[in-house]
Each structure stands twice: as C-alpha cells, then as structure tokens.
C-alpha positions in Angstrom: 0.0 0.0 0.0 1.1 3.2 -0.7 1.7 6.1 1.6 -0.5 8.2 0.0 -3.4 5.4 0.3 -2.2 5.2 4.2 -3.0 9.0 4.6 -6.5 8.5 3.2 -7.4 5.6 5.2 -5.8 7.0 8.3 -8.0 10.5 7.6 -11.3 8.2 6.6 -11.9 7.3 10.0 -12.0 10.4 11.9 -14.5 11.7 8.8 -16.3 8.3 9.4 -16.5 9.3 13.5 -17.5 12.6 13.4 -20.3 11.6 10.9 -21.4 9.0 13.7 -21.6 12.0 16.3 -23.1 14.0 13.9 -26.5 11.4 13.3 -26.4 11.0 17.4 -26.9 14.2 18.1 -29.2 15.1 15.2 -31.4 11.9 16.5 -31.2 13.4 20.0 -32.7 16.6 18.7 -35.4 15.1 16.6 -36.4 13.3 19.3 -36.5 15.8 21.9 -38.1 18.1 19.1 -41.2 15.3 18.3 -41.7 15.3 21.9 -42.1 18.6 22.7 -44.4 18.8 19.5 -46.6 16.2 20.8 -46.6 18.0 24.4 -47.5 21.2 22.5 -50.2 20.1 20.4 -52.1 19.1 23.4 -52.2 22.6 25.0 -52.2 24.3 21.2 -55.7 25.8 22.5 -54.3 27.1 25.7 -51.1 28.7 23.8 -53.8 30.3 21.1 -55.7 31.6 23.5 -52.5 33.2 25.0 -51.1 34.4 21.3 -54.8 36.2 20.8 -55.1 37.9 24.0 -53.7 41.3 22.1 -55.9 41.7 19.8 -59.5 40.5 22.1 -58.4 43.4 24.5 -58.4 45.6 21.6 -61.6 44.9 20.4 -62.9 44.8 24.1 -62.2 48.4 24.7 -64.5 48.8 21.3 -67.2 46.9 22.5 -66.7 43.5 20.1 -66.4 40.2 20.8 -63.5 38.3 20.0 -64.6 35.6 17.5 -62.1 34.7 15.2 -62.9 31.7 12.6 -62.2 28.8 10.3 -62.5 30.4 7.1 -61.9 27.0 6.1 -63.0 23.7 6.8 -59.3 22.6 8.1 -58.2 26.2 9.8 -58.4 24.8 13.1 -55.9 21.7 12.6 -53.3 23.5 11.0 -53.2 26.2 13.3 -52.8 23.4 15.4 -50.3 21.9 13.9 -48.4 25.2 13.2 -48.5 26.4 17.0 -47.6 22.7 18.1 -44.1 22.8 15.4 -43.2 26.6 16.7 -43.9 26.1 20.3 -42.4 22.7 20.3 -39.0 24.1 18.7 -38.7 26.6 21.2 -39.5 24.3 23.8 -36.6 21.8 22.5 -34.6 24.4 21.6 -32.3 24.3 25.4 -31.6 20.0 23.9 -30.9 21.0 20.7 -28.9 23.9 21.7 -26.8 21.5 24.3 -26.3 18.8 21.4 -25.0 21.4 19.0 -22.8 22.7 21.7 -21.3 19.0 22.7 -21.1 18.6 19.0 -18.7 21.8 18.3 -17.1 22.1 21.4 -14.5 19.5 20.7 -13.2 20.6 17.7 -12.5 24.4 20.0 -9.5 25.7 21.4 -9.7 26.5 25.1 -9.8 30.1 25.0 -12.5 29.6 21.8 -14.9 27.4 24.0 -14.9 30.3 26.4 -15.8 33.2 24.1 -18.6 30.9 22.1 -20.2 29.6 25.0 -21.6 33.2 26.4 -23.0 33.9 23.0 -24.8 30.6 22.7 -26.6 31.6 26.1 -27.0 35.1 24.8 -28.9 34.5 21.8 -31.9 32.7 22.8 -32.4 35.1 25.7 -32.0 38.6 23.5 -34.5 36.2 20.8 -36.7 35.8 24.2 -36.4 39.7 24.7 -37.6 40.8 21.2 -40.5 38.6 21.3 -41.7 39.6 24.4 -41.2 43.2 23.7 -43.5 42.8 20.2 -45.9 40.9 22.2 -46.6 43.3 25.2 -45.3 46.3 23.6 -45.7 46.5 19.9 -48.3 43.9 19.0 -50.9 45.7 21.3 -50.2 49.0 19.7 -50.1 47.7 16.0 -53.2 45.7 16.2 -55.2 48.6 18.1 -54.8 51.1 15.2 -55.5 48.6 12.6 -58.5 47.9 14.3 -59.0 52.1 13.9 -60.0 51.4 10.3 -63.4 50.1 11.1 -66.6 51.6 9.5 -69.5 51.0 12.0 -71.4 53.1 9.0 -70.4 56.7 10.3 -71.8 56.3 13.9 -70.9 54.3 17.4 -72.7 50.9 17.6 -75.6 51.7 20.4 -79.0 50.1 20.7 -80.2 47.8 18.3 -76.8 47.7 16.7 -74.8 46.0 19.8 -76.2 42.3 21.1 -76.2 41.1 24.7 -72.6 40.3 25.2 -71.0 43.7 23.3 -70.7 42.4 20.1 -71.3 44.9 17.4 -73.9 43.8 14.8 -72.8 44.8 11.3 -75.8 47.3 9.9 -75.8 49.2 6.5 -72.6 50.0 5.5 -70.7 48.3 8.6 -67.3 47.4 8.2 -66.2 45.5 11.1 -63.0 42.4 12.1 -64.2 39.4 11.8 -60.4 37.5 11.7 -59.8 34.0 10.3 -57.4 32.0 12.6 -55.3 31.3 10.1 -54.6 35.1 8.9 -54.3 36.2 12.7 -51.4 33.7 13.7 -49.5 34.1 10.6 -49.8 38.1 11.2 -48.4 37.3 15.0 -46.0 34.9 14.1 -44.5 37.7 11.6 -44.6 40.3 14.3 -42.7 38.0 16.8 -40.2 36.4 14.8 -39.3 39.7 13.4 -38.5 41.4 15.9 -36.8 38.1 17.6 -34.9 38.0 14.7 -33.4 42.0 14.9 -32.7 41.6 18.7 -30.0 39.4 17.6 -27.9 42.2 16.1 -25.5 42.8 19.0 -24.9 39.1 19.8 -24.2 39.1 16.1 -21.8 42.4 16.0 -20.6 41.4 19.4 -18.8 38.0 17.9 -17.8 39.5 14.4 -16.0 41.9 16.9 -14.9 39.5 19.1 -13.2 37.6 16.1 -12.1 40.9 14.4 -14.0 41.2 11.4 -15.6 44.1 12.2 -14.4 47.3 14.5 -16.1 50.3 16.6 -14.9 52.6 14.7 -16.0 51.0 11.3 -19.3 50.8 12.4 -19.7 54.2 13.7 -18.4 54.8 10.5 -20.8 53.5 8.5 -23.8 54.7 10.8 -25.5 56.6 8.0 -25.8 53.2 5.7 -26.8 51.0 8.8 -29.8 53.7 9.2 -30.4 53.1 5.4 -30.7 49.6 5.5 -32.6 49.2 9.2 -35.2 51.0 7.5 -35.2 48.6 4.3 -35.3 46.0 7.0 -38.2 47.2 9.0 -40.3 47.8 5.3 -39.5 43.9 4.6 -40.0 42.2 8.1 -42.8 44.2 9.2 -46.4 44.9 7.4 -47.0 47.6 5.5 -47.4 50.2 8.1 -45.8 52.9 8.8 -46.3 52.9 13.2 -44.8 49.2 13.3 -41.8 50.1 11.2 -41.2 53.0 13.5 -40.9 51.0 16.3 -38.9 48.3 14.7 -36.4 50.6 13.6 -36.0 52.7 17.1 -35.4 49.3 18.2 -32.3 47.8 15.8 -31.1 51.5 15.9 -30.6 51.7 19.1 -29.6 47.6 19.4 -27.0 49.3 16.8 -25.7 51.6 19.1 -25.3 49.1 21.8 -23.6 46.6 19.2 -21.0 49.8 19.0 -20.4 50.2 22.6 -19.8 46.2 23.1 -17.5 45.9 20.2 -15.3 48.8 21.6 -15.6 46.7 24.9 -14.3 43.8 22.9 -11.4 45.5 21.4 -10.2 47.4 24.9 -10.3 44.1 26.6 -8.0 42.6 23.4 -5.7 45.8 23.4 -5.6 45.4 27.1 -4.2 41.4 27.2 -2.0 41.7 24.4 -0.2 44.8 26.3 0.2 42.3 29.5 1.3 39.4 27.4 4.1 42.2 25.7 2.8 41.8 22.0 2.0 45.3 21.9 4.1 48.3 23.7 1.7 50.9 26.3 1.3 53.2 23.0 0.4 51.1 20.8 -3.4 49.9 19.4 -4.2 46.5 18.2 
C-alpha cells in the first residue's frame, strides 16, 4: 500500500466518526423536538388563547367580541399543527442547543470554547427579549390602530346595533373584524419572529468583533448606511405600516448603538491582554 493510500485511510476514519456524532446528536434533537411537539399540540388551545389575548383586549375596549374563525373547513388543525411545530421548537430548543454545543465544542481551542459559549446563552435570551417586547409592547399598539380602520357606518354601535354580550352587529354600510385564525397567527408569528430576529444584532456584532471582522470605529463609521438599511429591513420584516416600522427601527437603531459600545468593549479588553502578554508596547493599538 502506498503512503499516499495510508494517509486517506488513516483521515477516513476520523470523517467516518464525526459523521457518527453527527446522526447521534441530530437523533437526539429530533427526538427531543417530536416530543415537545406532541406535548405542544395538546395545550395548542391554551397557547392560542395566550397568542390572541392582544388583539380581544383591543376589540374589548371597542365593544366587540373576539370571534375569530375557520375560514376554512381545516383552519383549526393546522393552526394546530403550526402552534404545536413553533412552540415545540422553542420548547426543545435548550436539547438542541446543548447537542449542538457538545457537538462543536470538541473541535475548540480552550480560549474559543470560552468566548462561544456566552453567545450561545446570549442569543436565545436577546430572541426571548424581542419577542416579548412585540408581544406586550408592539403587537398591542399595531393591532389597536389597525383595528381604527373600522366603519361601523359613520356612527358608534348603540341600541339595536350592539347584542347582549357587546358584540357589534354589522348594519348598512358596517365594516367590522371578523379574523380567520389562520390570517391572525401568521400576522403574529411575523410580528414575533421579526423582531426576535433584529434583537440578535448585538450578539451578532458582538462575535464579528470579538473575532475581528468588524471594528467600533467601522461601524460608527458606516452609521449613516446601517440607518439606510434598518429601514429597508423594517419595510421587509414588518407589514405595511408605517407605526410598526417606527418602532422596529427605534429598536435595531438603538440595538445598533449598543452593538457599538460592546464591540469597543471587545477590542479594549483585546488591546488590554495583548499589552500584559508584551505583544504590543503601552502606545500602541491592536
């Protein structure tokens, strides 16, 4: 046998190994992922009933019941079955986390297991902190002036015109929300994951920093451009109005700012050990 045949079978078998860690974990995950999708899909009414709550306050304080409905005849499963697959990822998400983590972790340096670990705990929470603030915060607000753009036919809903339990009764010329289930959770599943999405920017910034592909002072730099495109961003993630993009892009703005501060951080800290290890003299900037 030659050597060069050697090499290849000698570098065959790690490939061969690291495949085989690769399907165990991936297993692990799908099975902690079909489990919490099962777990989900039995309290899917409970976690509607939760994702809804925004918009039935809104039309409380205008007098109208919240009846959403099955525009059609399968609404109700896949709603189901969308809530149970979202829910259930997020709910698996700490196992599959913890099996990508075992999976990579090996193949890191010492000092590069220490600087990925933080950011793998940071960037489900800042996803966690962006959700929550388009749920209590933004949704409520958005979904309040779209419900502004009802007709009730040029005057309040009073006598006749409102039933026992509040519920406006469309007369001549009524224009009022009657939401399919379908349309509503795809609206605040675009409104969450947005927003979950943008609130990753400094975790993002943070580690280009961290590994040195980007620098405070380039992106204070190119401020002017990163206000250009967060509001091409906020006109793509967001519906088309104008309050919601406002508010998105006050958000990553600001998230943009902090991404500036933490990457300075970053690169004092840097400046700061390669002085004490002697690489660089006290006058000098990495």
């Amino acid at each position: 046998m030659s050597q060069a045949e050697e090499n290849l079978d000698d570098s065959s078998a790690p490939l061969i190994e690291h495949l085989a860690e690769l399907r165990t974990r991936l297993i692990r995950s799908a099975i902690a992922f079909i489990i919490a999708v099962f777990i989900c899909f039995y309290f899917a009414g409970q976690i509607f009933d939760f994702l809804k709550q925004p918009v039935c306050h809104a039309m409380a304080e205008r007098m109208q019941a919240c009846n959403l409905q099955m525009i059609r005849l399968q609404d109700g499963f896949f709603v189901q079955i969308r809530i149970a697959m979202l829910a259930g990822f997020a709910l698996a998400f700490p196992v599959i986390g913890f099996q990508l983590w075992r999976f990579v972790a090996p193949g890191l340096y010492r000092n590069e297991r220490s600087a990925f670990l933080p950011f793998m705990i940071a960037s489900p929470a800042m996803f966690l902190l962006g959700a929550a603030f388009c749920y209590y915060i933004v949704i409520p607000l958005a979904y309040d002036f779209f419900l502004g753009f009802q007709d009730f036919g040029g005057a309040a809903p009073t006598g006749a015109e409102t039933a026992d339990e509040g519920q406006v009764v469309a007369g001549s010329g009524s224009v009022v929300f009657q939401g399919s289930i379908s349309e509503y959770l795809s609206l605040t599943i675009t409104f969450v994951m947005a927003f979950g999405v943008c609130f990753q920017l400094p975790v993002l910034l943070t580690l280009l920093g961290k590994a040195g592909l980007v620098s405070a002072a380039g992106l204070a730099a190119v401020r002017k451009y990163a206000v250009v495109a967060i509001l091409v961003l906020a006109g793509i993630v967001t519906p088309p109005d104008i309050f919601t993009q406002v508010i998105l892009f006050v958000a990553v703005y600001g998230l943009y700012e902090v991404s500036i501060f933490l990457v300075a951080r970053v690169e004092r800290r840097r400046t700061a050990r390669l002085r004490a290890e002697g690489i660089l003299d006290e006058d000098e900037e990495f």
